[in-house]
N, C-alpha and C positions, 0 to 999 in steps of 0.2 A: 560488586562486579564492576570492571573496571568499561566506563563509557565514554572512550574518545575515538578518533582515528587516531592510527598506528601507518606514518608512512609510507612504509615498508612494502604495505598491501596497495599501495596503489601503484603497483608495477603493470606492464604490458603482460596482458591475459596470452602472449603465444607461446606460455608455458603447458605441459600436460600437468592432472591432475595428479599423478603421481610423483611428479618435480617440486609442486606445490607444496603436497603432504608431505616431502623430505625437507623442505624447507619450513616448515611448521615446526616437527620435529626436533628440530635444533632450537627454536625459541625457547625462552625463560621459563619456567614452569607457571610463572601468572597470565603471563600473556598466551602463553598456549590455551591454558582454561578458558581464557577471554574468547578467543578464537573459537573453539569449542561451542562455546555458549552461545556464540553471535552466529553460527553456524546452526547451530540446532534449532537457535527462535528463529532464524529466518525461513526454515526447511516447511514450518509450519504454520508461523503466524503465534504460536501462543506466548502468551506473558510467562513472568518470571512463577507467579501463582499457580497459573495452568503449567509447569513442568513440574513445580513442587508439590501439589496435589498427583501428580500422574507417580511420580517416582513415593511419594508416600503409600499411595495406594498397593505402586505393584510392592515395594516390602510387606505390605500386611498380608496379601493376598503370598509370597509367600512363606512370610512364618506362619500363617496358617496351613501350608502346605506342608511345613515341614511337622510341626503341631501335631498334624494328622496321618502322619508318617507317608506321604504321599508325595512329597516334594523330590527333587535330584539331589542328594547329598555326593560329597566325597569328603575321602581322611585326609588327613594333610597332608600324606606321604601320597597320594596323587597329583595333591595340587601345588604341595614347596616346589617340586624340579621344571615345572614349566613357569612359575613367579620369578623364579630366580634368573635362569634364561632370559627372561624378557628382562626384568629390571637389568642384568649384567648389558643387555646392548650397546 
């Protein structure tokens, strides 16, 4: 994970938050994740440990749902035409 400042973000806050995340948006794909990341531990406080334990857990919890035929499934042909949409933006 990438741990520096990023100039960029020390701009004047009298932007809205949706000005913000358009300008996110167009960053680099590493530095977006970074963003991301530094955003998420700060939202909560937890370490890198505490996020990767949480997101291991919710997969187990659910391929055991799916396991158990009790989970949200969909076919692909639900889910290609709205991936593509997004990814094409």
């Amino acid at each position: 994970m990438i741990r520096y400042p990023v100039p960029r973000y020390n701009l004047s806050m009298d932007r809205t938050a949706a000005q913000l995340l358009e300008e996110a948006r167009r960053l680099p794909p590493e530095e977006f994740n970074w963003l991301i990341g530094e955003l998420l531990q700060a939202g909560d406080g937890s370490s890198d440990a505490e996020i990767e334990a949480s997101w291991k857990a919710e997969v187990e919890r659910r391929v055991a749902d799916a396991d158990a035929g009790t989970g949200a499934t969909a076919s692909w042909q639900e889910v290609e035409p709205p991936l593509r949409a997004r990814l094409n933006r």
